[in-house]
N, C-alpha and C positions, 0 to 999 in steps of 0.2 A: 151125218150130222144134221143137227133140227136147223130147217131152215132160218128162226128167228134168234139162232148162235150164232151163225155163221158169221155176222157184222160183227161181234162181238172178239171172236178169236180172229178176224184180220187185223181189227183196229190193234187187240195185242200182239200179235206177231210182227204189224207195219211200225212199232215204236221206237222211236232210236236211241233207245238209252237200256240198259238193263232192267229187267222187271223183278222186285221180291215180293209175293206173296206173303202174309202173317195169317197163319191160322191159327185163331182163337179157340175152335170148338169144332161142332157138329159139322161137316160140310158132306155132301151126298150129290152124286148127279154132277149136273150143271155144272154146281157150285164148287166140285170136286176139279172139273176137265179143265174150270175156266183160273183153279188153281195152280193147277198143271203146264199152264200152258204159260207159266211164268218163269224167269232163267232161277230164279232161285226160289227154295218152298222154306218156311222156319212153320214147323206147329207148336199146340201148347202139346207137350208130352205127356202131360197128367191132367189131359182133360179133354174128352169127345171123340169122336170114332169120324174113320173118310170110309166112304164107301157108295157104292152102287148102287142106290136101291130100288131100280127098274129090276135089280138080274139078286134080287135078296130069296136065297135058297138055302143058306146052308152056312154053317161054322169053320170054313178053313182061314188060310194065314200062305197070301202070295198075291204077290201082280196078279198072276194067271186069275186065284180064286177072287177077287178084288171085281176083276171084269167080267167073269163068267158068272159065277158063282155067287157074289151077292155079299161075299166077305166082309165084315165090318175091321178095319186095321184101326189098334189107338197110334197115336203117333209115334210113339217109340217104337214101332212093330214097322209103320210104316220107312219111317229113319231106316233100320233096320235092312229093309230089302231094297231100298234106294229109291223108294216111291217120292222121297220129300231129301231137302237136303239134311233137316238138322230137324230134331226135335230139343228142345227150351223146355225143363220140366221147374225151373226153379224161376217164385216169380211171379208164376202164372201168369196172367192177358199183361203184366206190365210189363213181367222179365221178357215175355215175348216181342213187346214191341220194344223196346229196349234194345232185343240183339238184333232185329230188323235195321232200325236207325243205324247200330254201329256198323252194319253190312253195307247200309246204304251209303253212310262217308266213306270206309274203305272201297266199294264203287267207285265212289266219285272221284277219289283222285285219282285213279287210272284212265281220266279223258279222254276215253275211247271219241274216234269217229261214228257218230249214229251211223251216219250211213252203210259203213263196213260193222258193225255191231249189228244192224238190221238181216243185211245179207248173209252173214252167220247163223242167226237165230234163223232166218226161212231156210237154209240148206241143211239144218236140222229135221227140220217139219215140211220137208221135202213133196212126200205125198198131200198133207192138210194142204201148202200151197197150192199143190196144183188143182184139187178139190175147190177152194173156195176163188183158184182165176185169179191167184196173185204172184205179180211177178218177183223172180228173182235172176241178180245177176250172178254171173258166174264169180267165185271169190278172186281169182285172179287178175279178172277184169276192174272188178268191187276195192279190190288196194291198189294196184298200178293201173290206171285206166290209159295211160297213155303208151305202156310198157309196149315193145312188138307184139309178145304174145296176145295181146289184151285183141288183138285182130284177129285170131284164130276161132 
């Protein structure tokens, strides 16, 4: 990972509340991982391509070919192999942020604990943590902290 991301995907991964990402359009690179690295993806379906384009070789259709390959996915392709959650084709940038907002209330009233919301999202991205030297608790620990186990 480029060293001048790094601050970028801890401060997203260290946040104690759910993240949704809305994508509008064109994202590539960067602008793709630091998509990714959010609990929830909505794109516009009918508008702009995700993709790699340090590793842009070739015309396939897959996670794999996406990372290696240089793959361009539109958003329903990406929907499709579970790269994003939802692809929004109706609408466009407003029905987009539109179903973002409604995701985001439906979030919110499930008043999650950041703190145990936090330690979930890093025991996901297990390796990334340990890469960028951020800690995480163990989940059992992270909901019963005082439990016997929690000593273990």
């Amino acid at each position: 990972m480029v060293q001048s991301f790094r601050p970028v995907v801890s401060a997203l991964l260290s946040l104690p509340m759910p993240l949704i990402a809305a994508v509008n359009g064109h994202t590539a690179a960067a602008g793709l991982i630091h998509a990714l690295f959010h609990d929830y993806v909505v794109v516009n379906g009918a508008r702009g391509f995700l993709y790699m384009s340090e590793a842009r070789v070739g015309e396939r259709k897959g996670l794999r070919e996406l990372a290696l390959w240089g793959t361009r996915l539109k958003g329903a392709d990406a929907a499709e192999i579970g790269l994003v959650d939802e692809a929004v084709v109706a609408g466009g940038e407003e029905g987009v942020r539109k179903h973002v907002e409604e995701k985001a209330a439906e979030l919110g009233k499930r008043k999650c604990d950041g703190g145990v919301y936090t330690n979930l999202r890093k025991g996901l991205y297990k390796e990334v943590c340990d890469v960028l030297g951020l800690e995480r608790r163990a989940l059992v620990t992270a909901i019963a902290p005082t439990a016997p186990w929690s000593k273990i």
